[in-house]
NUKEVEX-715952 format. One record per residue (C-alpha): x, y, z; residue number from 1. Coordinates in steps of 0.001 Angstrom, whole numbers, plus 500000, padded with zeros to 6 digits. Layout:
<lofis>
LOFI        x        y        z   romi
LOFI        X        Y        Z    NUM
...
</lofis>
This chain:
<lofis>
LOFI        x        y        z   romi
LOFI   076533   685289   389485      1
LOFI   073790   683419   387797      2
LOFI   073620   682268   383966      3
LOFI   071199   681051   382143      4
LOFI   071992   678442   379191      5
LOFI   069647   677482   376292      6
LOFI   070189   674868   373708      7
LOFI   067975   676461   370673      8
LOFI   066283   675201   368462      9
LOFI   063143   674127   369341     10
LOFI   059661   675693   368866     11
LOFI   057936   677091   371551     12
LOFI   054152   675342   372117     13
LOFI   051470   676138   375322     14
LOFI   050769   679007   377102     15
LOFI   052168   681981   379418     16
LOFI   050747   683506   382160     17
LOFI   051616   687491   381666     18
LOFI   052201   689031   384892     19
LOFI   051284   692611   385901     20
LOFI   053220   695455   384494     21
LOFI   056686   696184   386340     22
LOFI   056012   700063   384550     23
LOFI   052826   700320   386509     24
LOFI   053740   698824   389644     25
LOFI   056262   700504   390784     26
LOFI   054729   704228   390510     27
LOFI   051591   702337   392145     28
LOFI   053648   701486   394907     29
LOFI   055348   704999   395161     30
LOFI   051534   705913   395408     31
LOFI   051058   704633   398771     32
LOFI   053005   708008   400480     33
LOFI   050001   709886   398978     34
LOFI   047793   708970   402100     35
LOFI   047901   708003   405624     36
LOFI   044958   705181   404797     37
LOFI   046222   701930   403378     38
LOFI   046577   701191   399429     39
LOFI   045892   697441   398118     40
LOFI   047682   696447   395031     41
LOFI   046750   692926   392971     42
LOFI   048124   691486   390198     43
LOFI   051850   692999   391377     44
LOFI   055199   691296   389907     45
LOFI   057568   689295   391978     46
LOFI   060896   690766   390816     47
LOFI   063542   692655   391697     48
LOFI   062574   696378   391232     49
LOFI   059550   695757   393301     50
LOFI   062115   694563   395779     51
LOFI   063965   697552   395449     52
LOFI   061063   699554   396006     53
LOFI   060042   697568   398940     54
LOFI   063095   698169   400374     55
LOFI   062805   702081   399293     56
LOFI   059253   702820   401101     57
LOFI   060067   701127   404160     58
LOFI   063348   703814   404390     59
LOFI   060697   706162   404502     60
LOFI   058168   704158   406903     61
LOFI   055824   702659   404866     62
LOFI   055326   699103   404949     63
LOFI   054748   696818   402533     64
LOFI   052786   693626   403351     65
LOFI   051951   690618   401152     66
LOFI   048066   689576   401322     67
LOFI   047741   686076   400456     68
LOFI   049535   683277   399707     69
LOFI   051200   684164   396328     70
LOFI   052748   687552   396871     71
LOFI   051176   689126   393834     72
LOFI   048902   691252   396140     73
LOFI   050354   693929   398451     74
LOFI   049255   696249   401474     75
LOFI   051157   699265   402253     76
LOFI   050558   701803   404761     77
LOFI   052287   703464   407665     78
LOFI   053205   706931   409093     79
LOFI   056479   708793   406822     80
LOFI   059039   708154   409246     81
LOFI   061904   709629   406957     82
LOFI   061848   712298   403585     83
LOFI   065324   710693   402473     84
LOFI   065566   708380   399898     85
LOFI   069427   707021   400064     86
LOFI   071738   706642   397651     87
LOFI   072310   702662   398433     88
LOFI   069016   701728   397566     89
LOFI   067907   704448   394816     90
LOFI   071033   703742   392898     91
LOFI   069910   700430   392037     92
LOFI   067018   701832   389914     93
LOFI   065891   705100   388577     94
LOFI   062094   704559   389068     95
LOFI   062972   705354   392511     96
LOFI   062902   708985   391775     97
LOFI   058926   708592   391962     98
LOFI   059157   708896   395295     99
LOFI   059951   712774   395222    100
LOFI   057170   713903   394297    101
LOFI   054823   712111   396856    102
LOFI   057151   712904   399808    103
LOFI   057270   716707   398582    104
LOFI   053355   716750   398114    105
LOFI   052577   715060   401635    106
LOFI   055439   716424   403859    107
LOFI   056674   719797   402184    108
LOFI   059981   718266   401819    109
LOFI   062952   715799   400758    110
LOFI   066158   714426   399994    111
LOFI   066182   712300   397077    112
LOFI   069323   710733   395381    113
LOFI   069711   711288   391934    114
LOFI   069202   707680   390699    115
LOFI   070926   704731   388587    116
LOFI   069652   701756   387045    117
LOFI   070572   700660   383187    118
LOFI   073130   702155   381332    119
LOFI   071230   703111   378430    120
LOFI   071706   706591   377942    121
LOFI   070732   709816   380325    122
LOFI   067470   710108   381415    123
LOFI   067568   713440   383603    124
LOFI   065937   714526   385945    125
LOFI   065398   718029   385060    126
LOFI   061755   717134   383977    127
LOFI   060545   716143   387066    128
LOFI   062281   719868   388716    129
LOFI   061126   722027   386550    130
LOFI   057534   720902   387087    131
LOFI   058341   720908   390804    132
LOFI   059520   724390   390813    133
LOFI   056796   725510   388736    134
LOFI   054652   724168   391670    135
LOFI   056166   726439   393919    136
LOFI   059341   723947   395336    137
LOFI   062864   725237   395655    138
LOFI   064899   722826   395104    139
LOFI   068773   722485   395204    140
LOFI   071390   719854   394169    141
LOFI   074492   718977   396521    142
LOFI   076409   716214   396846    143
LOFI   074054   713500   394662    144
LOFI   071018   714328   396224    145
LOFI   068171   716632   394777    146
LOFI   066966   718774   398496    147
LOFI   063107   719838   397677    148
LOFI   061443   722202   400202    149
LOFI   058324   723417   400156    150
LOFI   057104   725323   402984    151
LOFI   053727   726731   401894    152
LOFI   053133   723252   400313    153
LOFI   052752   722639   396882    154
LOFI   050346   724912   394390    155
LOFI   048951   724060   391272    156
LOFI   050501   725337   387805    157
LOFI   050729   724912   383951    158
LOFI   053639   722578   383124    159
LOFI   054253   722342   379465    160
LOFI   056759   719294   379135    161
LOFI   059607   719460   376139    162
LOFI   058790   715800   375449    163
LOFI   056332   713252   376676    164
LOFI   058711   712190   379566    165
LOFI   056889   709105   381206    166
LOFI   057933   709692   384653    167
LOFI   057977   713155   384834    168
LOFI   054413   712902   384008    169
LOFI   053888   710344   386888    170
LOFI   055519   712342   389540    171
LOFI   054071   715643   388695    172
LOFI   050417   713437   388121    173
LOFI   051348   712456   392121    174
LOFI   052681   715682   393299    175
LOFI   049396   717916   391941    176
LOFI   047374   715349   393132    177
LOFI   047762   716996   396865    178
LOFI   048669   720645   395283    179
LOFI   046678   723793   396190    180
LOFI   044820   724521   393353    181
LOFI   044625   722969   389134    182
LOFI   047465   721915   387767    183
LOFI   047760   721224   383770    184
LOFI   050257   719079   382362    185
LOFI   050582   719459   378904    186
LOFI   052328   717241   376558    187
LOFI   051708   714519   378562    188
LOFI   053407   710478   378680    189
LOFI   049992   708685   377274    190
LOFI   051230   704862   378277    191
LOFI   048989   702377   379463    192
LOFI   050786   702864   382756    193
LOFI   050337   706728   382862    194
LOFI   046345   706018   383133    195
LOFI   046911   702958   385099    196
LOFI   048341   705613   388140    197
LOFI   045660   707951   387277    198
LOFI   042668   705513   387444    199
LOFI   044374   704193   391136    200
LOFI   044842   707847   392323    201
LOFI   041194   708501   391060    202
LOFI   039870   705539   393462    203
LOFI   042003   707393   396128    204
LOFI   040380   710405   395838    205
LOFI   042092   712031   393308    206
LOFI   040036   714422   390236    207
LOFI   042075   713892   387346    208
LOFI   040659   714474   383673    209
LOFI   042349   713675   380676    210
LOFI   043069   710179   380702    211
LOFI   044496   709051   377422    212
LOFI   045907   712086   376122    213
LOFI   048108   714818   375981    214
LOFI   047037   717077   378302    215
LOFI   045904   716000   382132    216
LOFI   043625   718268   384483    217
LOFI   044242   717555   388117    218
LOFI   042265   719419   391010    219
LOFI   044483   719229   394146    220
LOFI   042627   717660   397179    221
LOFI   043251   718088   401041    222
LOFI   044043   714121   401231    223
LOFI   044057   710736   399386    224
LOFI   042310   707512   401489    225
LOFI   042257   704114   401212    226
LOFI   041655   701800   398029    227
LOFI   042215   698916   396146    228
LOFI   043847   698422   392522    229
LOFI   044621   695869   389808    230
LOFI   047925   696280   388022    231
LOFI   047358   696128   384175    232
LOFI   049502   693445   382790    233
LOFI   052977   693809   381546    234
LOFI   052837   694798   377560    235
LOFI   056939   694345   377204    236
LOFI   056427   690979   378878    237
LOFI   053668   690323   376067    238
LOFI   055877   691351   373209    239
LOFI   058892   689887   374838    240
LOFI   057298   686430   374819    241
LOFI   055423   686884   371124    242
LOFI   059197   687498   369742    243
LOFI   060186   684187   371792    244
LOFI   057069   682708   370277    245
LOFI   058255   683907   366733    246
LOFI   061663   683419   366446    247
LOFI   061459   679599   366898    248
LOFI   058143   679060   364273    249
LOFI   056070   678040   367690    250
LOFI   052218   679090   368540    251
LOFI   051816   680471   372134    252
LOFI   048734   681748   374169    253
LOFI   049663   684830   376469    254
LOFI   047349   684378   379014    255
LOFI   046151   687639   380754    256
LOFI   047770   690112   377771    257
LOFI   045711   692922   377075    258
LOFI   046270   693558   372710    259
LOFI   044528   697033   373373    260
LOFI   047979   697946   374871    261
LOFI   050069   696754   371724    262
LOFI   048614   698384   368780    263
LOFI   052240   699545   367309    264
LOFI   053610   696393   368094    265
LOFI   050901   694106   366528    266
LOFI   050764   696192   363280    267
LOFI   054733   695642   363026    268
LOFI   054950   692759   363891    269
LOFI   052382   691557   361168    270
LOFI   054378   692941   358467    271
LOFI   056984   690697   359811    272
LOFI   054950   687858   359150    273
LOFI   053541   687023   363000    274
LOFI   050263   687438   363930    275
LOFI   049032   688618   367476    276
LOFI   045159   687682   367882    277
LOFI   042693   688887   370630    278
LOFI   041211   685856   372180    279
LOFI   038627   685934   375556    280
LOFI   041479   684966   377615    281
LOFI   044815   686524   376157    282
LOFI   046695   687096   373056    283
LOFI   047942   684000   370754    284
LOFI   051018   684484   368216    285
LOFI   051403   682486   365749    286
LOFI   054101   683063   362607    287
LOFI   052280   682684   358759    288
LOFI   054942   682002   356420    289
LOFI   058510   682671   357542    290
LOFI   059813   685881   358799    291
LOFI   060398   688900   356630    292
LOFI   062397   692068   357411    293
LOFI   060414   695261   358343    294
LOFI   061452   698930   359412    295
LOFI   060470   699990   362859    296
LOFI   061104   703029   364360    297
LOFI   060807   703593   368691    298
LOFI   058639   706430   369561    299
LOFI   056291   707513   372990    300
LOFI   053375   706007   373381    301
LOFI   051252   704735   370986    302
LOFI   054337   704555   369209    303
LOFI   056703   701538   368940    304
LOFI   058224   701047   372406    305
LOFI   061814   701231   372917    306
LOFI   061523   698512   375294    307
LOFI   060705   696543   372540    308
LOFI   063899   697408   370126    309
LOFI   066398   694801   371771    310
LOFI   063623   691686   371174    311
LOFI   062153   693083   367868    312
LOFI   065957   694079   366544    313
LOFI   066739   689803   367166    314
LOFI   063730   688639   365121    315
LOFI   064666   690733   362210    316
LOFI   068333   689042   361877    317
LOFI   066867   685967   361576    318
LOFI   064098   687788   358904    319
LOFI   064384   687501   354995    320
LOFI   065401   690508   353455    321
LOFI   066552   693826   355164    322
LOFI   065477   695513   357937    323
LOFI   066389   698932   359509    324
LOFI   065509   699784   363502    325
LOFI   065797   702953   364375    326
LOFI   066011   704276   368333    327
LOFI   064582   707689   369131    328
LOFI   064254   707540   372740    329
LOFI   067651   707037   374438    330
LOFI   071072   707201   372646    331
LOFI   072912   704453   373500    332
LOFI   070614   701441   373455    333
LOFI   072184   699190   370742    334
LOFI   075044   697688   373121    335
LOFI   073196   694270   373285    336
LOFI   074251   694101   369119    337
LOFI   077965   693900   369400    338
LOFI   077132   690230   371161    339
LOFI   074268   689271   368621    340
LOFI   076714   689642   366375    341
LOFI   079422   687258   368378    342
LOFI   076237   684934   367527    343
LOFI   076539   685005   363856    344
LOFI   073959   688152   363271    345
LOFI   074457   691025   360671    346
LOFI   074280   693780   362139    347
LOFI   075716   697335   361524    348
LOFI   074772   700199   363415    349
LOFI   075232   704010   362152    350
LOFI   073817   706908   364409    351
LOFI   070382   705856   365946    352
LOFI   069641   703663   363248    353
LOFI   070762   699220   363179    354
LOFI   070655   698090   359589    355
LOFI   069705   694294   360479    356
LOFI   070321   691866   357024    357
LOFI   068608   688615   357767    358
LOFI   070717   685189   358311    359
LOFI   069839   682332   357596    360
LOFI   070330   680961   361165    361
LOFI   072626   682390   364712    362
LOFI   075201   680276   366091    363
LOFI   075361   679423   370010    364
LOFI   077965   681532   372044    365
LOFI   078793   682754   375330    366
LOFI   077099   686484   375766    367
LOFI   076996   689473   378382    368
LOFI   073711   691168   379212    369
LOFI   074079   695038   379039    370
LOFI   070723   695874   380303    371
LOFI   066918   694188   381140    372
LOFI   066163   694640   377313    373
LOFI   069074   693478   376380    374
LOFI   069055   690496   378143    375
LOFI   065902   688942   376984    376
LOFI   066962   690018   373444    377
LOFI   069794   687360   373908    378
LOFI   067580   684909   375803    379
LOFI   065255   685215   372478    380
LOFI   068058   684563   370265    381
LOFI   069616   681775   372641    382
LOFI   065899   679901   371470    383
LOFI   066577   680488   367707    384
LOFI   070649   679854   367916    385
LOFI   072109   676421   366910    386
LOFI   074242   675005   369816    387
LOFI   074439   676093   373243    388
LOFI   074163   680028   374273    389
LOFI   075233   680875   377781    390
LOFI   073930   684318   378652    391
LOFI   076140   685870   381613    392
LOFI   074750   688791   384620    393
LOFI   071579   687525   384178    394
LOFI   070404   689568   387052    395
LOFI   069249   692432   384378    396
LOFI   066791   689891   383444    397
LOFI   065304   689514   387127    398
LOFI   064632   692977   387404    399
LOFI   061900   692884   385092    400
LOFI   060809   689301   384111    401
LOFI   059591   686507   386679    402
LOFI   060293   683150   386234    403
LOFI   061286   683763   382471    404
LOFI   063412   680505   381706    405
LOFI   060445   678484   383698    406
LOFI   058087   679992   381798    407
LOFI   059959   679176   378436    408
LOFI   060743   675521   379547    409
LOFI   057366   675128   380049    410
LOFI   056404   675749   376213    411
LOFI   059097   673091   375416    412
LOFI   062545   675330   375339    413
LOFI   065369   673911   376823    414
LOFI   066326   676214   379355    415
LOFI   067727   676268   382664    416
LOFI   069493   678695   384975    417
LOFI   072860   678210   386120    418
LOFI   073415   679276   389635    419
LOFI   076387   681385   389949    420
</lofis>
């Protein structure tokens, strides 16, 4: 199993490329069982959840073909062969449940697994069924697998959501795209990645209004066709990298970042003492005058993103002063602080809140990624840590970030992967 070691201490000096957003591509690419006519995607990810879902939509008889020479731009097309989506591949990663509502939309049925992925708390399901039964499915669960029928096909209804579930919204936003008739959701995910979807299912063919807020219209249609769409690039990526950036006192262009996407982010991370600047061709981060400890609190979209806790929570023990973080969206997402603290940080976690006092520096040690957060929070401290950190089950990492320790070395970290 691979590793990847880091001797910190060195600022980080150049630019990275941003790729395009893992969040985005892989609903895109569930997208493609929406028509019989082929869908282009550019600016796609190489990593391992776009494998996954490779491997997932060619179960089902859709292939997915690489155009070019660099893999970032895919084809996919091809007659549904198969309604199942298996257990061996969909437990590898729960975006694979946004494949339910397509199938269910185009064929009137399927058998999806109930899906795994990171062990960061529940994220059920029930979301994504309630919206499909309100659309006229019936749907049953047996054995693991979630069996969705619908044999008038699929009509259009008002689904109020509880919360602003982010993949509920894109497999209902999917499944009413082909339904009989409007469909409302209300309390709608507003990420960058929901509209992303929307604005590629509107060059299909789709009528959606709403973009950007709570509430999205969709008129069903008869059928989707063919088109072509650019994957926004990967905000997590761009605030993974400006922590990297900030942690070790360096000054990094992130070529391709989009700040529009990273409001919350930006105005945290400036009362931390590191600025994030708009420039023609990306976003550069540079740190003013040392690091100071701020408050931030995860919330939906255009909130503070939890997928920015892990990286934000390491710049903060490193931060004069105090700092509290505070986790709203899933309720067990601090594992990754029990081995920044094997690194020297102080850190002391009570309910949904870490109370993070700065330290003057963290220590190099041997750590164990939890989950794909988690594991670039270490990587991030690893840069800042005196001595030599070793971060173990580095394969976390690869489901969501290409090329990371390359990308790093290449701003002057020394950083290498250790094949396992």
């Amino acid at each position: 199993m691979d590793k990847i070691r880091i001797r910190g201490g060195r600022p980080l000096h150049g630019e990275i490329m941003i790729g395009g957003a893992k969040n985005a591509s892989l609903p895109l690419m569930a997208a493609g069982l929406l028509t019989e006519e082929r869908l282009v995607l550019g600016n796609v990810p190489r990593l391992a959840d776009i494998d996954t879902m490779t491997s997932l939509l060619a179960q089902h008889g859709i292939a997915v073909d690489p155009v070019g020479n660099d893999g970032r731009t895919l084809s996919l097309g091809g007659a549904i062969t198969s309604t199942e989506a298996p257990y061996d591949i969909v437990r590898k990663m729960r975006a694979s449940i946004l494949v339910l509502g397509p199938l269910l939309a185009r064929c009137r049925e399927a058998r999806v697994s109930l899906p795994g992925g990171c062990a960061i708390g529940t994220r059920p399901v029930d979301l994504h069924l309630k919206g499909l039964e309100a659309m006229g499915a019936q749907i049953e669960l047996e054995a693991g697998y979630i069996n969705a029928t619908a044999p008038g096909g699929l009509r259009g209804a008002m689904i109020v959501l509880p919360f602003a579930s982010v993949g509920a919204t894109e497999n209902l936003m999917m499944a009413a795209a082909l339904a009989d008739g409007q469909t409302i959701i209300a309390n709608a995910a507003r990420e960058p990645e929901i509209d992303d979807l929307a604005r590629c299912l509107i060059a299909m063919g789709a009528r959606i209004e709403g973009l950007g807020t709570g509430t999205l219209t969709i008129e069903g249609v008869k059928a989707l066709h063919a088109a072509k769409h650019n994957v926004i690039p990967d905000r997590i990526e761009t605030g993974t990298y400006a922590c990297a950036a900030a942690i070790t006192g360096g000054t990094v262009l992130l070529r391709g970042a989009d700040l529009s996407h990273l409001a919350a982010v930006r105005s945290v991370m400036d009362s931390a003492g590191v600025e994030l600047t708009a420039e023609p061709d990306g976003v550069r981060v540079t740190r003013r005058n040392g690091l100071h400890g701020t408050d931030a609190m995860t919330e939906p979209y255009p909130g503070f993103p939890t997928d920015m806790q892990a990286q934000f929570l390491v710049l903060m023990s490193v931060a004069q002063g105090a700092a509290m973080v505070t986790e709203t969206i899933f309720e067990n997402r601090f594992m990754h602080v029990s081995e920044l603290t094997r690194m020297g940080a102080s850190i002391n976690v009570h309910g949904a809140s870490a109370i993070v006092r700065g330290v003057p520096s963290l220590s190099g040690a041997p750590v164990m990624a939890t989950d794909l957060r988690a594991s670039a929070s270490l990587v991030i401290a690893g840069l800042a840590a005196h001595g030599e950190t070793i971060v173990n089950r580095v394969y976390h990492l690869d489901r969501g970030y290409e090329a990371l320790e390359q990308k790093l070395a290449a701003c002057g970290a020394d950083v290498e992967r250790i094949a396992g």
